[in-house]
C-alpha positions in Angstrom: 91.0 21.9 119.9 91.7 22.9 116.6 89.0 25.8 116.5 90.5 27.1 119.5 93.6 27.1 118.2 92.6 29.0 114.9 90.3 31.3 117.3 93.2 32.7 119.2 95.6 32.8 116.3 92.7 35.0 114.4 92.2 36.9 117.1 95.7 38.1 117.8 96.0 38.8 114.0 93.0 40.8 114.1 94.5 43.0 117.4 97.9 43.2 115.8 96.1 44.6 113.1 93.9 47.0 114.8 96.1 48.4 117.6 99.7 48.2 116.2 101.9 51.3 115.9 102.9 49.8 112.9 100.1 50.2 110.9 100.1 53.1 108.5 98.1 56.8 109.5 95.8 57.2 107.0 95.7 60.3 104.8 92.3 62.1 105.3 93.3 65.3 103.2 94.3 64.5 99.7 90.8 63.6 98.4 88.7 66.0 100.5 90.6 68.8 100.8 92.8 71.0 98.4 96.5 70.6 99.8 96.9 74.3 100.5 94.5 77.6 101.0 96.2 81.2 100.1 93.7 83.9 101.5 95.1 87.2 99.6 93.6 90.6 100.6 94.3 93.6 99.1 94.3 96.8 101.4 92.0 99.4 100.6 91.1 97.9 97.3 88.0 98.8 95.9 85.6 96.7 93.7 85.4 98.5 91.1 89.4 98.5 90.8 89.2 95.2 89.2 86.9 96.4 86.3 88.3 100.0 86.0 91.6 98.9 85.2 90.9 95.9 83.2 92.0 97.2 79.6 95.3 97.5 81.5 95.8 94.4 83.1 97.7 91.6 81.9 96.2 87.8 81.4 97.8 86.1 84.0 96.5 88.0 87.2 93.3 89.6 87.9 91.7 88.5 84.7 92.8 85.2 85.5 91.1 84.9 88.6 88.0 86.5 87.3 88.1 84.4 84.1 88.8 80.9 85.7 87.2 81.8 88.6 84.3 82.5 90.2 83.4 86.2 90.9 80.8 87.1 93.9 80.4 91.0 92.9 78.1 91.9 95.6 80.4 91.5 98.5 79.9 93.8 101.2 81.3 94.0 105.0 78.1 94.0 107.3 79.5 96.1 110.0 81.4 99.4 111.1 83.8 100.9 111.8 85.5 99.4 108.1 89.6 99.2 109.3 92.1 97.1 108.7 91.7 95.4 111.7 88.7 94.6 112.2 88.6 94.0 108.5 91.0 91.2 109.1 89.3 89.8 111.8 86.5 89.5 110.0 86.8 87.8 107.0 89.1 85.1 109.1 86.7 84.3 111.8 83.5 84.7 109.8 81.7 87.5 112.4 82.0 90.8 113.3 83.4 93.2 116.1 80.6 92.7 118.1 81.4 89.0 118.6 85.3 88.6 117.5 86.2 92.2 119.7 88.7 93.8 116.8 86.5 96.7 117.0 89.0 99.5 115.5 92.8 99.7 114.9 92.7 100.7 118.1 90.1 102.0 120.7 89.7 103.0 124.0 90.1 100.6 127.1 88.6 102.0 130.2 89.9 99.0 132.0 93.8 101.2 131.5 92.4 104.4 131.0 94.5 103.9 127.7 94.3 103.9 124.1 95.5 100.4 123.0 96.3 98.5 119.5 94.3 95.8 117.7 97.4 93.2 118.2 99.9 95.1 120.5 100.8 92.6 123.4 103.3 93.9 125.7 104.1 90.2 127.1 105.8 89.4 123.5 109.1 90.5 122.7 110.2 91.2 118.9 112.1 88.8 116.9 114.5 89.3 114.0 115.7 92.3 115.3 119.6 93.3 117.6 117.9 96.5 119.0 116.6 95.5 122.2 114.3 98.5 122.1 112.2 97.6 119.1 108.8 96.7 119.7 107.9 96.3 116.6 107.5 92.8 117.2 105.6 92.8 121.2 102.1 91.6 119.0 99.7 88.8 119.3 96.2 87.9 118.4 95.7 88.0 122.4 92.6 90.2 122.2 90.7 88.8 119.4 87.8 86.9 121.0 87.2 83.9 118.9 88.9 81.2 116.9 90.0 82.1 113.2 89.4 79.7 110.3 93.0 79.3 110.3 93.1 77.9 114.2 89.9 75.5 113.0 91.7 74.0 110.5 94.6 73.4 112.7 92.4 72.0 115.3 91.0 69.6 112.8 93.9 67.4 112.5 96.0 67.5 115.5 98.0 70.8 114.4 98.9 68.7 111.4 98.5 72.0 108.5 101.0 74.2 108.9 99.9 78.0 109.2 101.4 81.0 107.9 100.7 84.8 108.3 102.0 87.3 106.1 101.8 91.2 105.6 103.5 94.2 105.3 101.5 95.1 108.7 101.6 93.3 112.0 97.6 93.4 112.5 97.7 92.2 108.6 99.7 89.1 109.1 98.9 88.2 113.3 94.7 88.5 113.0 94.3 86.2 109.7 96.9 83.5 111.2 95.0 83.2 114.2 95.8 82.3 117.5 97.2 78.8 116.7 99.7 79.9 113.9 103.2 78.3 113.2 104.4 81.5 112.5 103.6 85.5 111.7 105.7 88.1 110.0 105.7 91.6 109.3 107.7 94.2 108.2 109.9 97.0 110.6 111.1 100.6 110.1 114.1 99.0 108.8 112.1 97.2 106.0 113.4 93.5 107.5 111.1 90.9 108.2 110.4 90.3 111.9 107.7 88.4 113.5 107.0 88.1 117.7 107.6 85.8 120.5 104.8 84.6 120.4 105.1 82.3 117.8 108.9 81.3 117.9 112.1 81.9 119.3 114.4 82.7 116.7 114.0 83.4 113.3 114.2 80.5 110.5 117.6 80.6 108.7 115.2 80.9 105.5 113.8 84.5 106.8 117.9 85.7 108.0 118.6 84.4 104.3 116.0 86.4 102.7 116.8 89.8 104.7 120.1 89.2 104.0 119.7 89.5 100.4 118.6 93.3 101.0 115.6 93.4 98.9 114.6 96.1 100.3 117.2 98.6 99.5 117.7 97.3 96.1 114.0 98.0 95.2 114.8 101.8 97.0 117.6 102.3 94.6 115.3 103.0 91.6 113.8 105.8 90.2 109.4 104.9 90.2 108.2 105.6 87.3 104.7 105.0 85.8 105.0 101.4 84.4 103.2 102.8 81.1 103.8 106.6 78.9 101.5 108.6 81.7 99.2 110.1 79.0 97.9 106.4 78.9 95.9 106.7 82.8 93.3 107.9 81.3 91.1 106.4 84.3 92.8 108.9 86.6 93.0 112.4 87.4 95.7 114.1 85.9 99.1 113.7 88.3 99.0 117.7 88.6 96.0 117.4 90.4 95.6 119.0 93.9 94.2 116.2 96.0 97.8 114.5 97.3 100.3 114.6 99.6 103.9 114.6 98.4 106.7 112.3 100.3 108.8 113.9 102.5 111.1 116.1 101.1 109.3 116.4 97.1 107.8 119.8 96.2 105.0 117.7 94.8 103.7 114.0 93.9 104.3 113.9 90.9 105.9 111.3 88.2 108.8 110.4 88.5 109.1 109.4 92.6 112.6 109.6 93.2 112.9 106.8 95.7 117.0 107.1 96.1 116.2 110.8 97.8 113.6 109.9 99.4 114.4 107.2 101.1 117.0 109.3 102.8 113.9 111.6 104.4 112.1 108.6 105.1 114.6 105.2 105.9 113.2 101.7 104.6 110.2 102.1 105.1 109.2 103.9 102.6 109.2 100.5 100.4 105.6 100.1 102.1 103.9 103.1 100.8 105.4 102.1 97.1 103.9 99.2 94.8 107.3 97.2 95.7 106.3 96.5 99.0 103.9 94.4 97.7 106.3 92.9 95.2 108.5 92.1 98.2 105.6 90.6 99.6 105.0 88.5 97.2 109.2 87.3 97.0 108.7 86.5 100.6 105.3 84.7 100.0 106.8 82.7 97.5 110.0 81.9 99.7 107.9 81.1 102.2 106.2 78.0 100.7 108.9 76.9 99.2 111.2 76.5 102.8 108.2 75.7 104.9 107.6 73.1 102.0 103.6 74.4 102.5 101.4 72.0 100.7 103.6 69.4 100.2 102.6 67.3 103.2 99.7 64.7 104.1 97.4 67.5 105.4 96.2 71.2 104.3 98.3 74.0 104.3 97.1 77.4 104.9 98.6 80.7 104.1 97.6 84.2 104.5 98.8 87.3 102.4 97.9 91.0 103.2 99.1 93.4 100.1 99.2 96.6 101.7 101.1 99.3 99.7 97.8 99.9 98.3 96.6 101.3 101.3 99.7 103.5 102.4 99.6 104.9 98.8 95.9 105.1 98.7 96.0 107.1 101.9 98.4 109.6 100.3 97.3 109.8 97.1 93.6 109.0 96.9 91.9 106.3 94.7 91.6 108.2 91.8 95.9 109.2 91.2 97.8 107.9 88.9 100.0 106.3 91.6 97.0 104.4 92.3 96.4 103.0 89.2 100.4 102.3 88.6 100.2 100.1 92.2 97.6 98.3 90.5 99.0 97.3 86.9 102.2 96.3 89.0 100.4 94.4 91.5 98.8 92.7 88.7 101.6 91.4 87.8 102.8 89.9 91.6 99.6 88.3 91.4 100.7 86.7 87.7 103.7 85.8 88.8 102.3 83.9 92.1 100.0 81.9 90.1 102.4 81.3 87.7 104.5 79.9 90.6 101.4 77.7 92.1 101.3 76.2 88.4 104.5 74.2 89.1 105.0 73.9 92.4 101.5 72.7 93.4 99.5 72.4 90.3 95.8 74.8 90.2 93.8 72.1 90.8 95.2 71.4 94.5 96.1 75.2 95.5 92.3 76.9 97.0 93.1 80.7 96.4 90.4 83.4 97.6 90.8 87.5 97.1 89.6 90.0 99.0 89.8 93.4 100.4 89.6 94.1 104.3 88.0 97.8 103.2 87.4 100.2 100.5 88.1 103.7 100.2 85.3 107.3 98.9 86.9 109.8 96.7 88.7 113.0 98.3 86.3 115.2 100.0 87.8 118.2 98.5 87.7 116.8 95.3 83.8 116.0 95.2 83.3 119.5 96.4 85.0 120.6 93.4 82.7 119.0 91.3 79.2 119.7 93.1 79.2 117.3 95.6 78.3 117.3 98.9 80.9 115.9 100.7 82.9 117.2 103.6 85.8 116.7 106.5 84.9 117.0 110.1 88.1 117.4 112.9 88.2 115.9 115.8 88.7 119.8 118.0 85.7 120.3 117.2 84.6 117.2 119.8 87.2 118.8 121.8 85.2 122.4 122.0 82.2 119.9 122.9 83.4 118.8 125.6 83.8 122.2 127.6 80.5 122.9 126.9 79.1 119.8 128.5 81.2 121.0 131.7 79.0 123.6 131.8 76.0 121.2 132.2 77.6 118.7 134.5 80.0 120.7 136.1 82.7 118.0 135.1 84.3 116.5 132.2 82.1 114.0 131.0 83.5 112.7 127.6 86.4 110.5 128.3 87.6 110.3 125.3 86.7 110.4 121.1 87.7 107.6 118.9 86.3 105.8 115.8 83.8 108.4 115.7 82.5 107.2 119.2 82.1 109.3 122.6 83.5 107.3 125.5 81.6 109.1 128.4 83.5 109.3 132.2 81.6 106.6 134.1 84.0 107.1 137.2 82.3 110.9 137.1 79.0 109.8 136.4 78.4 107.1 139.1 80.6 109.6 141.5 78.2 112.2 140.8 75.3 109.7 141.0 73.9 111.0 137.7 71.8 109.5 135.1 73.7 107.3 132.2 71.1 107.0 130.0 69.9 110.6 130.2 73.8 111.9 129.4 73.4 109.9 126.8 70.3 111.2 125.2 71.2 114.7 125.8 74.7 114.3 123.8 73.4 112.4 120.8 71.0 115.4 120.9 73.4 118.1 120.9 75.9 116.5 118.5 73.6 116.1 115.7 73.7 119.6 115.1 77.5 119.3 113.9 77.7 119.5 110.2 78.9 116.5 108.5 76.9 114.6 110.9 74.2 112.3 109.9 72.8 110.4 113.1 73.8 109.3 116.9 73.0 106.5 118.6 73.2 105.9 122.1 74.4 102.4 123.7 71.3 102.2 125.2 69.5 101.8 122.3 72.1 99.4 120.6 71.7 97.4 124.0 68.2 97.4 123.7 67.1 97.6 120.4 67.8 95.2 116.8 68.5 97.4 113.7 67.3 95.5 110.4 68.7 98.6 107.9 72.6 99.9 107.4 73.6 102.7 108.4 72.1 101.3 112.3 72.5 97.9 111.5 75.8 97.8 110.6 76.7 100.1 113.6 75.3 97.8 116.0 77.6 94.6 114.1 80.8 96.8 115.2 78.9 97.4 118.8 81.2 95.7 121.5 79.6 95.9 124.9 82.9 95.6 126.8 84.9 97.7 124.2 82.9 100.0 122.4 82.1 104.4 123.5 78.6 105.2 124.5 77.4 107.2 121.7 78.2 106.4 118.0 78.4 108.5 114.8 77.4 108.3 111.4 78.6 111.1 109.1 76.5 111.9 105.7 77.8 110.3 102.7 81.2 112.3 101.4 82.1 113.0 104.8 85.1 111.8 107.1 87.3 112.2 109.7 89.5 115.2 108.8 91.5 114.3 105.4 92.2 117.2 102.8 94.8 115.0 101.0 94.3 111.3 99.9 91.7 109.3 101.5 90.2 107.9 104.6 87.8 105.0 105.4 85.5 103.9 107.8 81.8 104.2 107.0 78.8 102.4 106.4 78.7 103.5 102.9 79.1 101.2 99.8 82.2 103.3 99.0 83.9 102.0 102.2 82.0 98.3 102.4 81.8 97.0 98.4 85.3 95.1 98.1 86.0 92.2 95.4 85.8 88.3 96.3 87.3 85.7 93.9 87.8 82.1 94.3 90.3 80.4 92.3 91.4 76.6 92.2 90.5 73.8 93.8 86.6 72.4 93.3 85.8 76.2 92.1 83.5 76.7 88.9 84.4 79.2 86.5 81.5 82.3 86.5 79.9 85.3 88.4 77.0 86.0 90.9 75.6 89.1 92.1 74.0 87.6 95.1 74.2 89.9 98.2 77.3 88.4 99.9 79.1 89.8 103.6 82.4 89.8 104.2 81.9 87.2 107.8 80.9 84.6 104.8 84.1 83.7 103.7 85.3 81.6 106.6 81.9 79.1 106.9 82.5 78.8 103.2 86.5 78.1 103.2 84.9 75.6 106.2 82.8 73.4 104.1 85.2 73.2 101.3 87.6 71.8 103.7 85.2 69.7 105.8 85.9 71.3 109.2 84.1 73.1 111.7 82.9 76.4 111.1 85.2 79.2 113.5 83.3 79.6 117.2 82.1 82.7 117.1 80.9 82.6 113.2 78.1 84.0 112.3 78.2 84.0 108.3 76.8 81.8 105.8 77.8 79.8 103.6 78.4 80.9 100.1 75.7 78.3 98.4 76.3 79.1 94.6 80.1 77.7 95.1 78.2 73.9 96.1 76.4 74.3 93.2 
């Protein structure tokens, strides 16, 4: 009677034990996983930015990640077209356009007979904003294909981490948070931070506080100046030079930018094609973790950061101005001073930082001419002119439309007319070879049918989308791009467009330097397996081995 007693007694110990809601939820993060990620990627930034500024740069940002971090230096993106969004999408869900669908900025949707945007989502209305016409905020990550390894890691606990997008660009903040996020902002005309429907339904009182404070205009009331005497850019062209395009309302772009005038041609946002936008980035980043209380929870944290004034003022200036190089030596110092910041309120050792670039940038076209090099600009009227000739073969308009250096052809013409895809097809890529600047076409029949081992054709066929992808794709020579006289452009296959920087700094990361080949779609298995979750759905990237090591 006795060991019944004690059986029972034991055994509703041992239930109370097992199945009360009393007993404690254990922490499965702190030991085997750092206790938050920030993914940083730099706009247009080239690799060889991090080496051709170096004397210049201070110790606390870029030569701290490169010195107590570990550098892979031959990192290349494995696909085209190379844009920000797709750029983006990539490196977050660990494939390319032909799997994850971001297969442009934009591109053409046959479905609406309509040009539509990466992230634009007409469902979504904008928050942060009185003026009920602003759509500034109607985005989403609605026609990205696959998960992100932002949505992996929330799916790993329950939606336990908290994830936050951040960029001075909606498709740079919505794409890397994923389609799971806790929230997403971006940046308006009015240079406020907004974010969309999607995500919330009013702003946090943290994000009114901060556009209260009117950062913004205060970093517009200054004169930009070079941060050093201007005789000591050596690594650029001189700032008389006649590769840029002035702001609106200068004679020329030259030192000093006076940012008080301008802005009054411009508005606020102007603060995204100066290096303050990304120094107001990086207040908001910062302001960010610190009201969201990111990492300071039982599970993994995980926040994204686009800088992109480096692309606006790449765009105008070109890669090799001294406005450039001044963006970089101030940028330098954000990136100090959010380390610094990480130092105390996190500690290195539990913060898992990575930097990238979604895209690089090739030297002016006019410029390289200049000096002997073939290099060249090709407009888009002259596609236009194309077209009417084709009528003359057809006897109908058979190029829909011309985008990402792609020929959408006029299937409601073709099967009306009962003609022959494939042979259109041929006959074009035949024709437009003969246009200067261009280096190859290739039909979607032969992307369909056909595996391409070597870039250029390989890495066309990674940024071929079956559903949302033209019919016959370009490939310019090297030097050449779609019609740019001033600044720069991007886009290619080339190394000048696909070579960008990856560092890893922090948590369980080994100080040193690889040049093992690398693609861009490795980042997220490898972010996966240092936080012991599932790789994204559609990934198709390996794993970074030498960071196991």
């Amino acid at each position: 009677m006795k060991k019944i007693i004690f059986f029972i007694a034991f055994q509703t110990i041992f239930f109370e034990c097992c199945f009360s809601q009393k007993a404690p939820i254990p922490n499965n993060s702190n030991s085997l996983s750092p206790k938050l990620v920030i993914g940083i990627v730099i706009d247009q930034m080239r690799y060889d930015y991090i080496y051709k500024y170096w004397s210049k740069y201070g110790n606390g940002g870029f030569k701290r990640l490169v010195n107590e971090g570990y550098s892979c230096k031959n990192t290349n993106f494995n696909y085209v077209p190379t844009y920000t969004g797709p750029g983006h999408a990539s490196i977050y869900t660990g494939t390319t356009p032909s799997i994850h669908g971001i297969v442009g900025n934009d591109w053409y949707d046959r479905e609406v007979a309509s040009r539509v945007y990466c992230v634009k989502d007409k469902s979504q209305k904008t928050i942060g904003t009185l003026n009920e016409k602003d759509s500034s905020g109607s985005m989403s990550p609605h026609r990205m294909l696959t998960t992100t390894i932002t949505d992996e890691l929330r799916l790993s606990n329950n939606k336990k981490s908290k994830v936050i997008g951040i960029s001075l660009k909606d498709r740079g903040a919505v794409l890397p948070a994923g389609h799971m996020a806790n929230a997403a902002y971006w940046m308006n005309s009015e240079g406020m931070w907004i974010s969309s429907s999607y995500y919330m339904k009013n702003l946090p009182v943290w994000v009114n506080d901060f556009n209260a404070k009117s950062l913004t205009q205060k970093y517009l009331s200054q004169v930009w100046n070079t941060m050093l005497p201007i005789n000591q850019y050596y690594e650029s062209l001189s700032d008389t030079n006649a590769f840029e395009s002035p702001y609106e309302g200068e004679l020329l772009p030259i030192f000093p930018h006076n940012l008080p005038e301008i802005v009054k041609k411009e508005g606020n946002e102007l603060i995204k094609a100066t290096p303050f936008g990304n120094s107001i980035l990086k207040d908001f980043a910062i302001e960010a973790m610190k009201a969201e209380q990111m990492g300071k929870g039982n599970f993994c944290d995980f926040l994204t950061l686009s800088f992109s004034s480096t692309d606006y003022l790449g765009h105008q200036f070109g890669p090799t101005s001294v406005e450039v190089e001044d963006c970089y030596l101030r940028l330098d110092k954000d990136i100090a001073e959010l380390l610094k910041f990480l130092d105390t309120y996190l500690g290195k050792n539990n913060v898992l930082v990575f930097l990238t670039a979604d895209h690089a940038a090739p030297e002016n076209p006019v410029y390289l001419k200049s000096l002997g090099i073939g290099a060249g600009t090709i407009d888009g009227t002259t596609f236009k002119s194309f077209n009417e000739t084709l009528k003359n073969v057809y006897g109908d308009s058979i190029i829909e439309k011309y985008i990402n250096q792609q020929f959408y052809l006029n299937n409601k013409v073709i099967n009306r007319r009962k003609l022959n895809k494939v042979e259109i097809e041929n006959y074009i890529a035949s024709q437009v070879i003969g246009t200067k600047g261009v280096a190859a076409s290739i039909t979607r029949t032969s992307l369909c049918n056909s595996e391409f081992n070597e870039a250029p054709r390989m890495l066309i066929q990674k940024g071929f989308n079956q559903k949302r992808s033209g019919d016959i794709m370009l490939n310019y020579e090297p030097g050449w791009m779609d019609y740019v006289t001033l600044g720069t452009t991007h886009g290619s296959a080339y190394s000048y467009d696909t070579h960008v920087p990856l560092l890893w700094y922090g948590y369980s990361i080994k100080p040193g330097s690889s040049v093992d080949p690398v693609n861009i779609t490795d980042i997220a298995p490898t972010l996966a397996l240092l936080l012991n979750i599932q790789f994204p759905n559609g990934c198709t990237g390996k794993p970074i081995q030498v960071l196991f090591k």
